[in-house]
Structure formats: structure tokens, C-alpha cells
DORO-452193 format. One line per 5 residues: number of its first residue (from 1); for each residue x, z, y of N, C-alpha, C. Coordinates in steps of 0.05 Angstrom, whole numbers. Layout:
<padrens>
NUM> X/Z/Y/X/Z/Y/X/Z/Y ~ ...
</padrens>
This chain:
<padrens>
1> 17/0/-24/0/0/0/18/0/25 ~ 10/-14/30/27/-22/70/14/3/98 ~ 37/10/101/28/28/120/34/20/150 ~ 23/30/170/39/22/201/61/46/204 ~ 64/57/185/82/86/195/118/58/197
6> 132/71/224/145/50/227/180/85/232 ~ 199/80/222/218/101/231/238/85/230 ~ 261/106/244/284/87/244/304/113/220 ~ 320/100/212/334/114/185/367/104/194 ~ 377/123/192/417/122/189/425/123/165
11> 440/104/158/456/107/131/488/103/144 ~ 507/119/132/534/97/135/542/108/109 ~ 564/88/92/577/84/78/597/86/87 ~ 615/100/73/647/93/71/669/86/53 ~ 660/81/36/682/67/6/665/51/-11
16> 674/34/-24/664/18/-39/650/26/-59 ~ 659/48/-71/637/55/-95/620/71/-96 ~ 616/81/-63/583/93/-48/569/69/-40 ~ 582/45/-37/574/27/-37/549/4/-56 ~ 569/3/-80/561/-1/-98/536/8/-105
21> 545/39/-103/519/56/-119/501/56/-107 ~ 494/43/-76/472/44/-66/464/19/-63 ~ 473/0/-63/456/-40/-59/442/-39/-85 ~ 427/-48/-76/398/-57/-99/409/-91/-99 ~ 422/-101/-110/430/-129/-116/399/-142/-130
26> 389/-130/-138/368/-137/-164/341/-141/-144 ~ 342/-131/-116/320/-147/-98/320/-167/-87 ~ 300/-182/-79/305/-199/-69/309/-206/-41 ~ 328/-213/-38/346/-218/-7/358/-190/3 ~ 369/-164/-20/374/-144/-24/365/-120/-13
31> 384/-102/-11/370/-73/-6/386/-56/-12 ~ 381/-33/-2/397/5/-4/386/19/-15 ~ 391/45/-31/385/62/-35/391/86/-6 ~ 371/95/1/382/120/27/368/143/14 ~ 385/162/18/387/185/2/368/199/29
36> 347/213/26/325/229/42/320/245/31 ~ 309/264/46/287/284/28/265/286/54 ~ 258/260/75/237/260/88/217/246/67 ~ 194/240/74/169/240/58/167/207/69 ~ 168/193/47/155/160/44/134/152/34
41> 127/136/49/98/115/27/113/75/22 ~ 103/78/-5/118/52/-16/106/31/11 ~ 125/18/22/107/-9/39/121/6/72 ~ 127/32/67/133/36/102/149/17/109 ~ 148/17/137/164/-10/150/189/18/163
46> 212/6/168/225/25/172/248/5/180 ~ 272/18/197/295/2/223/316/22/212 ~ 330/11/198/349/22/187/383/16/208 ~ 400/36/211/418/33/228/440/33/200 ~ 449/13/195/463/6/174/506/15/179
51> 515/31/178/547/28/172/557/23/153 ~ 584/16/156/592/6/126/619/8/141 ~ 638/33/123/662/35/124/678/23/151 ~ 697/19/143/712/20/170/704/-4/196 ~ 669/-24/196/663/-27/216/654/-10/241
56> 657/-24/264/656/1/284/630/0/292 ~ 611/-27/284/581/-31/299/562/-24/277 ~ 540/-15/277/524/-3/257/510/-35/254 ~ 499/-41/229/478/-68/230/454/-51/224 ~ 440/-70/247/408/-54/256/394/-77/234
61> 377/-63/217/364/-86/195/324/-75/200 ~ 318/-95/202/280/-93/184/289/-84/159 ~ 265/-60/146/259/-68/126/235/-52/118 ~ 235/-50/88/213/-43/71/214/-18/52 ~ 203/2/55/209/15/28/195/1/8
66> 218/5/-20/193/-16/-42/205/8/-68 ~ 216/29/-64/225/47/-84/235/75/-76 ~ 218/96/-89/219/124/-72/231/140/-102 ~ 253/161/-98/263/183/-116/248/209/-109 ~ 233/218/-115/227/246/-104/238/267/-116
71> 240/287/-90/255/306/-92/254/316/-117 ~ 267/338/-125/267/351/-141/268/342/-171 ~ 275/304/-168/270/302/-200/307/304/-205 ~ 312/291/-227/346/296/-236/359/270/-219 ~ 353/260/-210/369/241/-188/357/247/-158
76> 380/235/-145/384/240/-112/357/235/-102 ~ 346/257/-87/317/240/-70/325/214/-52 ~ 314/199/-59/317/182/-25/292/150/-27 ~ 296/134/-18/278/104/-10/302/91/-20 ~ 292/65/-29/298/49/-33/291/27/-9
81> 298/13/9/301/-5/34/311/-28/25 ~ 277/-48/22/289/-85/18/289/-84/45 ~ 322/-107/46/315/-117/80/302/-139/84 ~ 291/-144/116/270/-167/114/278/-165/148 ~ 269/-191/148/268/-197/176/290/-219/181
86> 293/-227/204/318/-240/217/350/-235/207 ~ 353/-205/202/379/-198/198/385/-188/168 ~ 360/-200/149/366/-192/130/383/-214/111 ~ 392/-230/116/410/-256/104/431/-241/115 ~ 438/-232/144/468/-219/149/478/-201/129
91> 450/-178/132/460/-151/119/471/-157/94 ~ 452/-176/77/459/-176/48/490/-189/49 ~ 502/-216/65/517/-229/60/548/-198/66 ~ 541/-190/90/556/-169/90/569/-144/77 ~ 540/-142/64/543/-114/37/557/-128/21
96> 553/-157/3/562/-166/-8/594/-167/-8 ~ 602/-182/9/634/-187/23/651/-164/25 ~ 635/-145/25/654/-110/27/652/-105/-13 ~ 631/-117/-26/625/-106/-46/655/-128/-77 ~ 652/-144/-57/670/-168/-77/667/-173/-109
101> 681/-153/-123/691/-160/-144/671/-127/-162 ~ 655/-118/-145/643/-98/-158/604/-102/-168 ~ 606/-127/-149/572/-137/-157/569/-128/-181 ~ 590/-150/-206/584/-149/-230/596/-122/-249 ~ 596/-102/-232/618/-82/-248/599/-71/-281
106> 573/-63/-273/551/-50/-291/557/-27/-288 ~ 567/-18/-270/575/17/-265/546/25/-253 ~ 529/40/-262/515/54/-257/506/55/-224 ~ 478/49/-217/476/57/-185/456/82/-179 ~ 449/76/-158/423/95/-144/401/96/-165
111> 394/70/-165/369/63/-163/367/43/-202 ~ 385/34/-210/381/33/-230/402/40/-263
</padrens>
């Protein structure tokens, strides 16, 4: 269900295999895992302020929740964030290019 609830969310990353563990490769036109313990509904629209290791500009992305952890189960609470919009071909190509040679690792992530 699609909500108008609209927030803006901070993630930064700093090493590749916080990296890893949080791209949802497996969506389409990709996505993050962001570790929360604020309260989501699948479909929020949400403005994520994206870092990634040693860039100095955050990438400001649209997106979607399309996958929620809730608290208290045996993995990290947080949303899952497809990006969408204008800047979501950047973000992915970006995450990607820091991610290189780890896409295909099968090391374990967030989210699956």
C-alpha cells in the first residue's frame, strides 16, 4: 500500500563490505538496506541522503520502501530503499563502481 508519508533518511557507508551488505542488487534499478528502528509502511516514498566512503558529496536519491526488518526479530531493523526517480540510474551506477569485483561475491547481505 502506497502512502503520502514522504521523510528524508541518512545513510553513509564507509568500506566496501558495509557496502556490499547493504545494495539490494536483486532490485530493480537497485536499492539499500538502511538500518532504522523508525516505523515504516511498505510503499513510503522517502529522500534518502546517500554517502559512500571516502566521497565528500552525499547522493540525494528518490525512493521507495519495498522491504521492512522489524525490530526485535534476529536481524538488523531497518527499510529496504528501491531508488526511483531521476537519480536513480546514478545511484545504482555509483554503488556499483565502488562495489566492483564484490557484486558477485555470495557473501551474505542485509536483506538477503
Amino acid at each position: 500500500m502506497t502512502t503520502d508519508r514522504k521523510a528524508i533518511v541518512s545513510l553513509t557507508i564507509t568500506d566496501r563490505g558495509a557496502l556490499q551488505a547493504a545494495y539490494m542488487s536483486f532490485v530493480e534499478g537497485g536499492g539499500v538496506f538502511v538500518p532504522t528502528t523508525q516505523n515504516y509502511t511498505l510503499g513510503d516514498s522517502v529522500f534518502l541522503l546517500f554517502g559512500l566512503m571516502d566521497d565528500t558529496e552525499r547522493l540525494p536519491v528518490q525512493g521507495k520502501v519495498i522491504w521492512i526488518t522489524a525490530a526485535g526479530s534476529n536481524e538488523t531493523a531497518g527499510i529496504g530503499v528501491q531508488f526511483q526517480g531521476d537519480s536513480a540510474a546514478g545511484a545504482k551506477k555509483v554503488v556499483e563502481d565502488h562495489l566492483g569485483g564484490l557484486m558477485n561475491s555470495g557473501r551474505a547481505t542485509n536483506t538477503m
